[in-house]
N, CA, C and O atoms as a Maestro MAE file, in Angstrom:
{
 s_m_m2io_version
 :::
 2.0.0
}

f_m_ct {
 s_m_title
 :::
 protein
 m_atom[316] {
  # First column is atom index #
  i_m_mmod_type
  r_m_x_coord
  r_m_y_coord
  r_m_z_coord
  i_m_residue_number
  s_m_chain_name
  s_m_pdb_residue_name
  s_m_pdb_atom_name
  i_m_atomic_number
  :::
  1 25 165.207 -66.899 -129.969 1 A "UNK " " N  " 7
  2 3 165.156 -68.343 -130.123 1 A "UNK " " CA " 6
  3 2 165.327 -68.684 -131.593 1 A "UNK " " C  " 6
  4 15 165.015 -67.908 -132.496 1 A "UNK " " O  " 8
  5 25 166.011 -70.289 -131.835 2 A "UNK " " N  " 7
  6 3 166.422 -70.333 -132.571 2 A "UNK " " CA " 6
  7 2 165.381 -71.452 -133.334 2 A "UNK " " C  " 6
  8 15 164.693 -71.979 -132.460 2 A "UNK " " O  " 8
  9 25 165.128 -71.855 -134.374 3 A "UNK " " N  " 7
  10 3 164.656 -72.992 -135.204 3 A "UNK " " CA " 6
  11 2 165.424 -74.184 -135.459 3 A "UNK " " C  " 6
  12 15 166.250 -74.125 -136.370 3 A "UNK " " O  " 8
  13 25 165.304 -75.162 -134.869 4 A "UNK " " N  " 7
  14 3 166.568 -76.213 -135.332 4 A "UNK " " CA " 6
  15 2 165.734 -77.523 -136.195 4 A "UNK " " C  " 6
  16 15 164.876 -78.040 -135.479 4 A "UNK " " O  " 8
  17 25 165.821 -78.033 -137.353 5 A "UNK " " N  " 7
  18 3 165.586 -79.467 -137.732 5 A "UNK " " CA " 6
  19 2 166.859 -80.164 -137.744 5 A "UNK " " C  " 6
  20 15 167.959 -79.843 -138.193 5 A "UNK " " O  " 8
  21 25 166.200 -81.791 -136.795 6 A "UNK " " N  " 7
  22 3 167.101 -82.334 -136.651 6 A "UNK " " CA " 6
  23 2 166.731 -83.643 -136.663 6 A "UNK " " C  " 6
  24 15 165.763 -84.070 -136.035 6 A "UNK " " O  " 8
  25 25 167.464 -84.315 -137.356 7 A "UNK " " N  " 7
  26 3 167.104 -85.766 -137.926 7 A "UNK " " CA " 6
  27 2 167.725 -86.688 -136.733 7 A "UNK " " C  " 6
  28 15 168.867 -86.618 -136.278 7 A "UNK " " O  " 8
  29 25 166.695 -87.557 -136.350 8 A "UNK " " N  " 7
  30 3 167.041 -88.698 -135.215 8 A "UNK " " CA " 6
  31 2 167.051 -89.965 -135.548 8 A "UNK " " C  " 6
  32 15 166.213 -90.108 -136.438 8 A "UNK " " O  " 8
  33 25 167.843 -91.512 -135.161 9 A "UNK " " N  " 7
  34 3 167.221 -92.632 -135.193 9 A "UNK " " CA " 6
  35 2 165.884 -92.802 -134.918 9 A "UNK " " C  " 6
  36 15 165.547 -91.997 -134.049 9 A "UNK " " O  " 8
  37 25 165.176 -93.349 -135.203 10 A "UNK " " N  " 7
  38 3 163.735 -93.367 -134.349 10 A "UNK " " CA " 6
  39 2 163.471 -94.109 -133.138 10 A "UNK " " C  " 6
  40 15 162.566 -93.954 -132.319 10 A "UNK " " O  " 8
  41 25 164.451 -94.969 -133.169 11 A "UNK " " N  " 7
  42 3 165.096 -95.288 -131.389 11 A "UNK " " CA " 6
  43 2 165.450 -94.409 -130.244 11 A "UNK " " C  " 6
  44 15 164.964 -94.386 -129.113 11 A "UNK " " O  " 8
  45 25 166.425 -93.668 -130.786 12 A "UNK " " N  " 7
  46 3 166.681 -92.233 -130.240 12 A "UNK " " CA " 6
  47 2 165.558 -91.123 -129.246 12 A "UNK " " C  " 6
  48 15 165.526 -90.540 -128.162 12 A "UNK " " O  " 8
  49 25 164.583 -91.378 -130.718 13 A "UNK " " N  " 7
  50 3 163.682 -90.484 -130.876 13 A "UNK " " CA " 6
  51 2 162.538 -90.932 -129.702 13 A "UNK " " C  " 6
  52 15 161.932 -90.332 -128.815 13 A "UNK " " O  " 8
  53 25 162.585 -92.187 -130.153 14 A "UNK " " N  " 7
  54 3 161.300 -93.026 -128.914 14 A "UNK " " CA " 6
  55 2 161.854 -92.665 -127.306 14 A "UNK " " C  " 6
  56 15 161.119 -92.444 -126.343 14 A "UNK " " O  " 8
  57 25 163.491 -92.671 -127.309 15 A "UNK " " N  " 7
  58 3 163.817 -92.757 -125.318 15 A "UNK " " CA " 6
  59 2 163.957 -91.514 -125.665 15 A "UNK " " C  " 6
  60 15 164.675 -91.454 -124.666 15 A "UNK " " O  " 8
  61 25 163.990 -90.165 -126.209 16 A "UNK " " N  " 7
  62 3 163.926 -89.356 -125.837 16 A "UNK " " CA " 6
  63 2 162.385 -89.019 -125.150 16 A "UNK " " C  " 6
  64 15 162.130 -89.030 -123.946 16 A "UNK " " O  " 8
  65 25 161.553 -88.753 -126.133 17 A "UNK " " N  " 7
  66 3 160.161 -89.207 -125.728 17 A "UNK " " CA " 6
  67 2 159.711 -89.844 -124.200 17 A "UNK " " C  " 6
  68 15 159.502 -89.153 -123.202 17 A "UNK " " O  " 8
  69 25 159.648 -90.813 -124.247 18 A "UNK " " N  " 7
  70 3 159.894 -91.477 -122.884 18 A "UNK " " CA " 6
  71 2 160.205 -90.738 -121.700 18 A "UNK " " C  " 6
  72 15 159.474 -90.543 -120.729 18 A "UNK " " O  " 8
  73 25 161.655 -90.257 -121.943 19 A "UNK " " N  " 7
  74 3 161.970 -89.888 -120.785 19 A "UNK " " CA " 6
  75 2 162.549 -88.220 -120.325 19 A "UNK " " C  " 6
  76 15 163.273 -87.680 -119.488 19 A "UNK " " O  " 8
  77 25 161.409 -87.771 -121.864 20 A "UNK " " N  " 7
  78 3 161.027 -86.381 -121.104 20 A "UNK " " CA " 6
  79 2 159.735 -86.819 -120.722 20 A "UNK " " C  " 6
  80 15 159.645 -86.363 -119.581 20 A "UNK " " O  " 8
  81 25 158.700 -87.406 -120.957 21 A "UNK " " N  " 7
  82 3 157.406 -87.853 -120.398 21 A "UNK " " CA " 6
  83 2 157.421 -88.244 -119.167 21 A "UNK " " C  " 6
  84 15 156.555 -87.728 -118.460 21 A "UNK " " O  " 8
  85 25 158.370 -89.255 -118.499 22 A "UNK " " N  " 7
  86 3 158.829 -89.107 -117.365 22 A "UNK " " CA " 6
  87 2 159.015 -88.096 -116.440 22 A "UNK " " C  " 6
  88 15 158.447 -87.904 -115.365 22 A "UNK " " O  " 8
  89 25 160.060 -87.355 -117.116 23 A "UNK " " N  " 7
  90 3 160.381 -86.160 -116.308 23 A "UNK " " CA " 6
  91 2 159.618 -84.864 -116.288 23 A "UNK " " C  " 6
  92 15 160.022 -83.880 -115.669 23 A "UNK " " O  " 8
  93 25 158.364 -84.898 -117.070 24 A "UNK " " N  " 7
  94 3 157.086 -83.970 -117.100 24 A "UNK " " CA " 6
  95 2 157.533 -82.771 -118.403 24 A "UNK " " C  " 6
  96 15 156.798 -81.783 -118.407 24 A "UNK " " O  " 8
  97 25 158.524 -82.781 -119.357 25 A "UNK " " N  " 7
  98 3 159.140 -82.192 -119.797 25 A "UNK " " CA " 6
  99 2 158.836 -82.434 -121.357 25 A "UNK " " C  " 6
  100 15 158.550 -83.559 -121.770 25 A "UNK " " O  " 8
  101 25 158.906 -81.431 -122.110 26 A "UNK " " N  " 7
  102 3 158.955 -81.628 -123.456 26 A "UNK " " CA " 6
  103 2 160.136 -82.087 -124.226 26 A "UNK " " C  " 6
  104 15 161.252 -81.768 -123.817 26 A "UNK " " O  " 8
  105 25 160.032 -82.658 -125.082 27 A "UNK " " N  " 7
  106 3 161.175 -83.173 -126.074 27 A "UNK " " CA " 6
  107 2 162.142 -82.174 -126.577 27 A "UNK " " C  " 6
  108 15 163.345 -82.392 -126.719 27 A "UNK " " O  " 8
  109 25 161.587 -81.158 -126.813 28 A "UNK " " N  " 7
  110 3 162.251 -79.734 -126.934 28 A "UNK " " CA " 6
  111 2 163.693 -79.585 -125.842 28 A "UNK " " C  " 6
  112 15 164.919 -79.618 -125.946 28 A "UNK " " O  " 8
  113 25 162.574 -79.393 -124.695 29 A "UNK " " N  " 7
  114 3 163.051 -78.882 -123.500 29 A "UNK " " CA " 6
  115 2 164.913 -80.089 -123.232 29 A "UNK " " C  " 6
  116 15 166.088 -79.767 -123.058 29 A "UNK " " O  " 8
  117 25 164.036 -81.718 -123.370 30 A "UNK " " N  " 7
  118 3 165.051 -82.303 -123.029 30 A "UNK " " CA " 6
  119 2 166.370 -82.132 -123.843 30 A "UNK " " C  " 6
  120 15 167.516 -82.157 -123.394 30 A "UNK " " O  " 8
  121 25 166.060 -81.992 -124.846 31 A "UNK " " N  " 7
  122 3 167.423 -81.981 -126.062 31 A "UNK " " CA " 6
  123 2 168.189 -80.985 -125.888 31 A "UNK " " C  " 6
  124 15 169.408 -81.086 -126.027 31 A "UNK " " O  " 8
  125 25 167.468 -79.643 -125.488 32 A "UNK " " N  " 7
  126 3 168.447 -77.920 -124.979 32 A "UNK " " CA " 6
  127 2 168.888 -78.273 -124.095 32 A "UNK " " C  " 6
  128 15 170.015 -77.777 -124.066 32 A "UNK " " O  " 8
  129 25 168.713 -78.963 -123.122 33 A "UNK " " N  " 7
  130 3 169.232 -79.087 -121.619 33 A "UNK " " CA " 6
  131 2 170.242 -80.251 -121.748 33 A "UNK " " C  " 6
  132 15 171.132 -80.459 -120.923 33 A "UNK " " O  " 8
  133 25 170.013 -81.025 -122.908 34 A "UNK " " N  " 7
  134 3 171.190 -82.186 -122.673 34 A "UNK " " CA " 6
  135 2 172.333 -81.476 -123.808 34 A "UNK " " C  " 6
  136 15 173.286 -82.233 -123.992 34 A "UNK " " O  " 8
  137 25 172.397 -80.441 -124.434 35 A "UNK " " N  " 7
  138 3 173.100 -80.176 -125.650 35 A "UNK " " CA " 6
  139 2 173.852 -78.782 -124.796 35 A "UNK " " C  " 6
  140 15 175.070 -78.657 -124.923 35 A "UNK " " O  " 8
  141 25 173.175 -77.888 -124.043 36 A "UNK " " N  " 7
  142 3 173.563 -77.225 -122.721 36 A "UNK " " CA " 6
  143 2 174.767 -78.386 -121.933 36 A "UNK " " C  " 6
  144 15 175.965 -78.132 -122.054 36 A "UNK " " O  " 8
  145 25 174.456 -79.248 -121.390 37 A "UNK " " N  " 7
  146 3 175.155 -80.005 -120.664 37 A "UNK " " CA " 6
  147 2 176.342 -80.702 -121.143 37 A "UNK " " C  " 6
  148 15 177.204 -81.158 -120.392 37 A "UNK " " O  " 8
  149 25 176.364 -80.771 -122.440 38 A "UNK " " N  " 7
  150 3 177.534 -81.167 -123.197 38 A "UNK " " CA " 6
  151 2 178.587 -80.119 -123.527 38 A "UNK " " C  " 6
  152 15 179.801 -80.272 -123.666 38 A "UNK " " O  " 8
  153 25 177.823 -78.985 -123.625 39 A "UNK " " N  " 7
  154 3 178.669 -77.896 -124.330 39 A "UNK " " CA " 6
  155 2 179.076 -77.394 -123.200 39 A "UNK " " C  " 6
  156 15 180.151 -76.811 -123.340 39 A "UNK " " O  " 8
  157 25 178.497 -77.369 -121.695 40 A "UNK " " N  " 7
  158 3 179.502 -77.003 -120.660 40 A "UNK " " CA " 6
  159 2 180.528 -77.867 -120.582 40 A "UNK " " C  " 6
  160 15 181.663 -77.399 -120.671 40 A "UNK " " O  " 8
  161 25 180.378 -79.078 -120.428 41 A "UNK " " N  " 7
  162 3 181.458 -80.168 -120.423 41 A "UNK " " CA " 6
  163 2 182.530 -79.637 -121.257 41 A "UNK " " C  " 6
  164 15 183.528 -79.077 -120.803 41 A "UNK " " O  " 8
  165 25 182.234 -79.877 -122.779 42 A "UNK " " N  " 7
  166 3 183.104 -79.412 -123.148 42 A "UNK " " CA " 6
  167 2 183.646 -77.917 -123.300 42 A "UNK " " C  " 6
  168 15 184.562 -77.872 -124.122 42 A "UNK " " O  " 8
  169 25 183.395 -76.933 -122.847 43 A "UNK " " N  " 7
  170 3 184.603 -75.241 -122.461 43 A "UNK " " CA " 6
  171 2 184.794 -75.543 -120.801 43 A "UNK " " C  " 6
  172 15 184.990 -74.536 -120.121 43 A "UNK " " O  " 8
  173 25 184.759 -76.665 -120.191 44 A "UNK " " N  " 7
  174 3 185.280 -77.137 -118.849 44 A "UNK " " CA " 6
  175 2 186.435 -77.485 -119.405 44 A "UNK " " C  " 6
  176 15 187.546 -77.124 -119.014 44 A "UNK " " O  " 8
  177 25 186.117 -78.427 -120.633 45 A "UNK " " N  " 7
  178 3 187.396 -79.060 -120.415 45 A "UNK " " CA " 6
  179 2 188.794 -78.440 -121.453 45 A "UNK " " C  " 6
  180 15 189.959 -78.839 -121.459 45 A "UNK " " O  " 8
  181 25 188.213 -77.445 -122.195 46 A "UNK " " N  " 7
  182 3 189.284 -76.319 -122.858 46 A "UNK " " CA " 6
  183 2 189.523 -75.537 -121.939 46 A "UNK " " C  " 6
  184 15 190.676 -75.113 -121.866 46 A "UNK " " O  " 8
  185 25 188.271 -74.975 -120.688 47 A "UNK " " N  " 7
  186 3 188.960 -74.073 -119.655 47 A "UNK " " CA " 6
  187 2 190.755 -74.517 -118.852 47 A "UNK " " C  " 6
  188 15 191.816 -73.909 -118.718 47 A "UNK " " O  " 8
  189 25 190.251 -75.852 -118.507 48 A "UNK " " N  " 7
  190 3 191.018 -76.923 -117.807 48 A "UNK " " CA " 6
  191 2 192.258 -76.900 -118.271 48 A "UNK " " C  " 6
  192 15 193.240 -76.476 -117.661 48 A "UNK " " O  " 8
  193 25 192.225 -77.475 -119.641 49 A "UNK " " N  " 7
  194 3 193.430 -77.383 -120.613 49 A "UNK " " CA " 6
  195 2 194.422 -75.919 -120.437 49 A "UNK " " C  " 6
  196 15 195.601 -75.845 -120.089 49 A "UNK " " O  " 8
  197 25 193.501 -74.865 -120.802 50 A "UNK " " N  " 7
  198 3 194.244 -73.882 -120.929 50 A "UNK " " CA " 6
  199 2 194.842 -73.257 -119.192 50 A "UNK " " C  " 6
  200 15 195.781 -72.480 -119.018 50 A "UNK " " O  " 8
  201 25 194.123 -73.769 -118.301 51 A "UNK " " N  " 7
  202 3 194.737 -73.306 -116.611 51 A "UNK " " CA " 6
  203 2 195.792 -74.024 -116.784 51 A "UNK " " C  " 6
  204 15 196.835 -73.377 -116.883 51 A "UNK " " O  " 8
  205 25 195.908 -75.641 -116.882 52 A "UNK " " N  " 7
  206 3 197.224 -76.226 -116.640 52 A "UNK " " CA " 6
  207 2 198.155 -76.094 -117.662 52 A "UNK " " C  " 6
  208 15 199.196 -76.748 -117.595 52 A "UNK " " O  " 8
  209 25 197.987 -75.504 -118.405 53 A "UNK " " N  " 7
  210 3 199.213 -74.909 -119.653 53 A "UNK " " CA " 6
  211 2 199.532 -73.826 -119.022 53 A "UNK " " C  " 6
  212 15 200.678 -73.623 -119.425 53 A "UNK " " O  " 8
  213 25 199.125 -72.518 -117.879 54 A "UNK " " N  " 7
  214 3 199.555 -72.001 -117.699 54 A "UNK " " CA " 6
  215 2 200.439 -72.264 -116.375 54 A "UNK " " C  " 6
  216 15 201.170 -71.376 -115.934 54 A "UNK " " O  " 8
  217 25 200.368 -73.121 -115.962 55 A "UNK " " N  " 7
  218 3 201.287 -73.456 -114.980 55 A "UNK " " CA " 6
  219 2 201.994 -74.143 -114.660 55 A "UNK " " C  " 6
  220 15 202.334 -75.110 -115.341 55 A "UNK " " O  " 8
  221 25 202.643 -73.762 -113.040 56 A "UNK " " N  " 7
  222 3 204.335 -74.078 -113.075 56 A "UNK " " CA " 6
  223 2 204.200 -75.466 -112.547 56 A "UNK " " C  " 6
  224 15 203.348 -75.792 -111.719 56 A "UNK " " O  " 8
  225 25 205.020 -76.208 -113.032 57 A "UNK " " N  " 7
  226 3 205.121 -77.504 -112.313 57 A "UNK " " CA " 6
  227 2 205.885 -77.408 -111.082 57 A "UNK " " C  " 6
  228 15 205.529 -77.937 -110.030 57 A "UNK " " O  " 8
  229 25 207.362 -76.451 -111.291 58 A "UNK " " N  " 7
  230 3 207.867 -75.864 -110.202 58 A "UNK " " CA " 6
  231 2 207.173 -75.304 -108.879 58 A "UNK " " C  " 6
  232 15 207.511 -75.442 -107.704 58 A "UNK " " O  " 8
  233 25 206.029 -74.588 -109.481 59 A "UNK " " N  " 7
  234 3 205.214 -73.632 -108.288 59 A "UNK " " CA " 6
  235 2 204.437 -74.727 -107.803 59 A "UNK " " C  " 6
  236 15 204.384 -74.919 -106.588 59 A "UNK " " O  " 8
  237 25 203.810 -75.490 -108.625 60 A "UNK " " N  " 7
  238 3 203.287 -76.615 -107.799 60 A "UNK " " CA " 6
  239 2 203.831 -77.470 -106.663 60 A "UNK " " C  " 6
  240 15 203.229 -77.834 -105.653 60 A "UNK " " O  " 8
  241 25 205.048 -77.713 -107.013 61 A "UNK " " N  " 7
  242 3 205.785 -78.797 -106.145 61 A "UNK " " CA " 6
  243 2 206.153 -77.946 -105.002 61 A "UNK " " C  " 6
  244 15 206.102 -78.524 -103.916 61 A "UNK " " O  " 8
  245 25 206.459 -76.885 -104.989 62 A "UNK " " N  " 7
  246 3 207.088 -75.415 -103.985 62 A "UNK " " CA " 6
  247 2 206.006 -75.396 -103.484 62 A "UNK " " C  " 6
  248 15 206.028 -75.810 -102.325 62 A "UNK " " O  " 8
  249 25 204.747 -74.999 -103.954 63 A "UNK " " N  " 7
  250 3 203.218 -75.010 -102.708 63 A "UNK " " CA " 6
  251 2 203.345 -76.510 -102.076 63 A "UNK " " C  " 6
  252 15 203.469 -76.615 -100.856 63 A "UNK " " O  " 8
  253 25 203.314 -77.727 -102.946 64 A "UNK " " N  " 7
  254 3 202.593 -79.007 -102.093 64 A "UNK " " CA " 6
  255 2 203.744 -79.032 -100.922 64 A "UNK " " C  " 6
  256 15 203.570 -79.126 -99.707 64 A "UNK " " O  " 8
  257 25 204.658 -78.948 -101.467 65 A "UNK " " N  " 7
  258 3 206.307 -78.897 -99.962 65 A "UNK " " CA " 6
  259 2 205.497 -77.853 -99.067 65 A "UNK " " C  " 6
  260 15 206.408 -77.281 -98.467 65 A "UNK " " O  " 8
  261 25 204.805 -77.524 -98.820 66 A "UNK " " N  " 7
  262 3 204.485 -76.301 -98.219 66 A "UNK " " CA " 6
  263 2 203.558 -76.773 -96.776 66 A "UNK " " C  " 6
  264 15 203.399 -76.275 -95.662 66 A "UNK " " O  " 8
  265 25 202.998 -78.176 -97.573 67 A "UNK " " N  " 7
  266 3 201.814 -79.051 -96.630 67 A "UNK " " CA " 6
  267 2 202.192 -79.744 -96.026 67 A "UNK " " C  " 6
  268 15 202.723 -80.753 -96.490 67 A "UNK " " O  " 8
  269 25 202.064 -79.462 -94.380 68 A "UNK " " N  " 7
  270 3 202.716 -80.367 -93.172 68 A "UNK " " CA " 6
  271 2 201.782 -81.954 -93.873 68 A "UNK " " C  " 6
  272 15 200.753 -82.267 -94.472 68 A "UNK " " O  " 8
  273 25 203.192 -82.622 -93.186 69 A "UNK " " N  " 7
  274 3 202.508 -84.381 -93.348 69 A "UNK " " CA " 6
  275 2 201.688 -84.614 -92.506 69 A "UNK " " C  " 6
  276 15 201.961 -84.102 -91.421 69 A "UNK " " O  " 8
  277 25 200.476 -85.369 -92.554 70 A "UNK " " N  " 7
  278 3 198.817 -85.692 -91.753 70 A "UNK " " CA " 6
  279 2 199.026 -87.010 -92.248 70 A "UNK " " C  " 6
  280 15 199.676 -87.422 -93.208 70 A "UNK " " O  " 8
  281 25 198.152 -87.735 -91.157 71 A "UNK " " N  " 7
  282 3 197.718 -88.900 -91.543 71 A "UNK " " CA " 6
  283 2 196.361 -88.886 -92.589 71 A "UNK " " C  " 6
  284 15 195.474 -88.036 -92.521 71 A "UNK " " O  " 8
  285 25 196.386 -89.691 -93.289 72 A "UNK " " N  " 7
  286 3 195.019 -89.363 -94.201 72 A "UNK " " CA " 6
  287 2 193.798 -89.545 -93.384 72 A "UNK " " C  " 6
  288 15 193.797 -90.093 -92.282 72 A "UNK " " O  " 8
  289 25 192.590 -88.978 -94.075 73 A "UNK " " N  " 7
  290 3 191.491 -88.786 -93.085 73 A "UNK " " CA " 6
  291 2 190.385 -90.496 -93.416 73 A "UNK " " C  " 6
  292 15 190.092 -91.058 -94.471 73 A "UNK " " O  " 8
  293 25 190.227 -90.658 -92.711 74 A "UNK " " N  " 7
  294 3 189.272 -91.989 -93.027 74 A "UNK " " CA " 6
  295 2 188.536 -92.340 -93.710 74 A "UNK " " C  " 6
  296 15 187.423 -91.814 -93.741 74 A "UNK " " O  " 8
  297 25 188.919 -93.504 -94.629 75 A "UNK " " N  " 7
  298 3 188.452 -93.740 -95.809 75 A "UNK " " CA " 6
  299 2 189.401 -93.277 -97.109 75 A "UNK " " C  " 6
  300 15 189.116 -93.607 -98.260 75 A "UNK " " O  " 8
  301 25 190.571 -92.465 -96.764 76 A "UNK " " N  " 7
  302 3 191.336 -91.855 -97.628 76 A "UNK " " CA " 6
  303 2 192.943 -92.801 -97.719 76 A "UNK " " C  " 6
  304 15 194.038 -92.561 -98.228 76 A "UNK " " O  " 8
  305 25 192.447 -93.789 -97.044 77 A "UNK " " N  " 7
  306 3 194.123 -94.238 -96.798 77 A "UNK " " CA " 6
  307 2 193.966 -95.412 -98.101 77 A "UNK " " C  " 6
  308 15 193.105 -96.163 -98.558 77 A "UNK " " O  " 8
  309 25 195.762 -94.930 -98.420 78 A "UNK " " N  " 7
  310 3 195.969 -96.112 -99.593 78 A "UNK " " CA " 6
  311 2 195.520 -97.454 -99.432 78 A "UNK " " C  " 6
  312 15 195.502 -98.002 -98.330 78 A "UNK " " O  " 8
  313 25 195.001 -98.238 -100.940 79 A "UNK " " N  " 7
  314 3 194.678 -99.788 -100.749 79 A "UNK " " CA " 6
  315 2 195.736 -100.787 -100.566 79 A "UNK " " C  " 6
  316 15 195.446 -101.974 -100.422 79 A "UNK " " O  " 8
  :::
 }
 m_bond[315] {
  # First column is bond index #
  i_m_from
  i_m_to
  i_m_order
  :::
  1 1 2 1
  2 2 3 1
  3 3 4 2
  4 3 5 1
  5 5 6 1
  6 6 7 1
  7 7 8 2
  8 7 9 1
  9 9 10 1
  10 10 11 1
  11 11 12 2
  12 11 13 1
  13 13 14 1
  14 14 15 1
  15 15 16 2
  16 15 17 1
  17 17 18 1
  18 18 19 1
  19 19 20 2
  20 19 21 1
  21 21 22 1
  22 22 23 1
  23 23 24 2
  24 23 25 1
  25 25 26 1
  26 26 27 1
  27 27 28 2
  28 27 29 1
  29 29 30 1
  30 30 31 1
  31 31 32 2
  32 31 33 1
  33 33 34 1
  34 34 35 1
  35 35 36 2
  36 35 37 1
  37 37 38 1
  38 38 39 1
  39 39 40 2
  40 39 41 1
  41 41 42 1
  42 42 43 1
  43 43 44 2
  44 43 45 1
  45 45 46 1
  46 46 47 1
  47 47 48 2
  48 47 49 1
  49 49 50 1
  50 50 51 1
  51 51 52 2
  52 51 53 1
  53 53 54 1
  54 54 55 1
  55 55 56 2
  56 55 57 1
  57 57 58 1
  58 58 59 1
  59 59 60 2
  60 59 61 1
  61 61 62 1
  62 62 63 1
  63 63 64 2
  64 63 65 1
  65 65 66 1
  66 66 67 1
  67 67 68 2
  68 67 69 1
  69 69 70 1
  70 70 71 1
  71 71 72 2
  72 71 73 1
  73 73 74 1
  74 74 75 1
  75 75 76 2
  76 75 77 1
  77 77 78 1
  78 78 79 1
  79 79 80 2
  80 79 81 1
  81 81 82 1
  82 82 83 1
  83 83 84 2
  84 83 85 1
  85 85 86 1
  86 86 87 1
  87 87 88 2
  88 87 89 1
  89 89 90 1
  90 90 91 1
  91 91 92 2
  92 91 93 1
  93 93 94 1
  94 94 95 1
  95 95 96 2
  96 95 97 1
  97 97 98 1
  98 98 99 1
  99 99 100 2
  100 99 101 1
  101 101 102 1
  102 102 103 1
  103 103 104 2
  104 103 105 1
  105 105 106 1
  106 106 107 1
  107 107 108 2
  108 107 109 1
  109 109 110 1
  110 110 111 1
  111 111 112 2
  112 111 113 1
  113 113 114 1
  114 114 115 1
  115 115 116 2
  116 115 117 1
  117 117 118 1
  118 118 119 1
  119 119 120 2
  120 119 121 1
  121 121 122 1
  122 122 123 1
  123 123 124 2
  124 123 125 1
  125 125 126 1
  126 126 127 1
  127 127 128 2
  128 127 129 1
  129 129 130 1
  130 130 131 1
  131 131 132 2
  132 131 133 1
  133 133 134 1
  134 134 135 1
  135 135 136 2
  136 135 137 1
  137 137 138 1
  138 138 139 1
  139 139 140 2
  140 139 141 1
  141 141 142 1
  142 142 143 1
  143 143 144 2
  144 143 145 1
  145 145 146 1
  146 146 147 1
  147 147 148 2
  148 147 149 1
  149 149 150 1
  150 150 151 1
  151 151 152 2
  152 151 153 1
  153 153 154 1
  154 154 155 1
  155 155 156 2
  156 155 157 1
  157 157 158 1
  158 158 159 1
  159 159 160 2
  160 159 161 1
  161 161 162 1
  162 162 163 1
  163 163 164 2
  164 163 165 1
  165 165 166 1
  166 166 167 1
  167 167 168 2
  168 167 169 1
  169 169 170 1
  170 170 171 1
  171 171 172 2
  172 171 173 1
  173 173 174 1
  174 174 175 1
  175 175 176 2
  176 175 177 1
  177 177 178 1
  178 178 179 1
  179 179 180 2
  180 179 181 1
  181 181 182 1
  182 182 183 1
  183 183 184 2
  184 183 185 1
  185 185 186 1
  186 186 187 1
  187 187 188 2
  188 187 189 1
  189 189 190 1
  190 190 191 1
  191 191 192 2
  192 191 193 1
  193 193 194 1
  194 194 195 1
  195 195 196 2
  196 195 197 1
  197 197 198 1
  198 198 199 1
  199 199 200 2
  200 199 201 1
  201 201 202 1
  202 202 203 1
  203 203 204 2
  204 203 205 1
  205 205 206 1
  206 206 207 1
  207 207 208 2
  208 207 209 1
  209 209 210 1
  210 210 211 1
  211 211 212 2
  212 211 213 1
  213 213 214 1
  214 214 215 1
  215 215 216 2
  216 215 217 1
  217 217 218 1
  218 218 219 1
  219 219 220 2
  220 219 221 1
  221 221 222 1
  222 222 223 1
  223 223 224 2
  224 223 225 1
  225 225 226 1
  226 226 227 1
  227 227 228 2
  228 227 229 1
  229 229 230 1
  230 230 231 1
  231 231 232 2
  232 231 233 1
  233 233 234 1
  234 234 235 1
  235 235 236 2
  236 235 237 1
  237 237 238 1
  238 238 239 1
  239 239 240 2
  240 239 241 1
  241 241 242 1
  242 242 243 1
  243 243 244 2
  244 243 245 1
  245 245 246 1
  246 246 247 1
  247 247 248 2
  248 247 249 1
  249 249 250 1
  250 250 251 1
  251 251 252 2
  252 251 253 1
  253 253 254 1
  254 254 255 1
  255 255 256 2
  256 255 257 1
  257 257 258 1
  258 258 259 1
  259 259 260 2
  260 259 261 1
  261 261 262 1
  262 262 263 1
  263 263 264 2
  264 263 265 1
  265 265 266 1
  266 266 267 1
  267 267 268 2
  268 267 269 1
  269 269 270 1
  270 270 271 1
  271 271 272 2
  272 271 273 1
  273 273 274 1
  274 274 275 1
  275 275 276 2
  276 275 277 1
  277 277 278 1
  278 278 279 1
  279 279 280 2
  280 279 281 1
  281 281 282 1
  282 282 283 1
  283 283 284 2
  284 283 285 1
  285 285 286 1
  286 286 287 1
  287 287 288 2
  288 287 289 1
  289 289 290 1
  290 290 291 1
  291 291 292 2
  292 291 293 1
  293 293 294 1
  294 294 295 1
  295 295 296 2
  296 295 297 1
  297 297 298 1
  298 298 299 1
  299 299 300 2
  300 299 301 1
  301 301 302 1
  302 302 303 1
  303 303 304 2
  304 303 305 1
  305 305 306 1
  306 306 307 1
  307 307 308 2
  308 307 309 1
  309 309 310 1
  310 310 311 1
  311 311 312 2
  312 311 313 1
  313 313 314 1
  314 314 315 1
  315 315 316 2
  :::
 }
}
């Protein structure tokens, strides 16, 4: 484990407070878990990046031709 100081608004600081108190949770706890949750977001979205750079627009269109025509399923039909 690591040591972090980290300077907050004191607005910030108050709804953080709050609403790890809410959630039975320490202030600690909430900030790893929301800084966790960002940093997956973001290597989702470099993962993402780097899948559709590797692929074919060709192979795409060659698979979707591939899908018999259906009526859409309910709730799925254009507005």
């Amino acid at each position: 484990m690591s040591i972090m100081s980290l300077r907050l608004p004191d607005s910030l600081h108050e709804r953080a407070r709050e609403i790890a108190k809410r959630d039975g949770t320490s202030i600690n706890q909430l900030i790893a878990t929301a800084l966790a949750e960002k940093l997956s977001a973001l290597d989702t979205v470099e993962y993402l990046k780097a899948r559709g750079a590797s692929g074919s627009r060709k192979e795409f269109l060659r698979v979707l031709g591939e899908v018999p025509p259906r009526p859409p399923i309910s709730g799925d039909e254009p507005i």
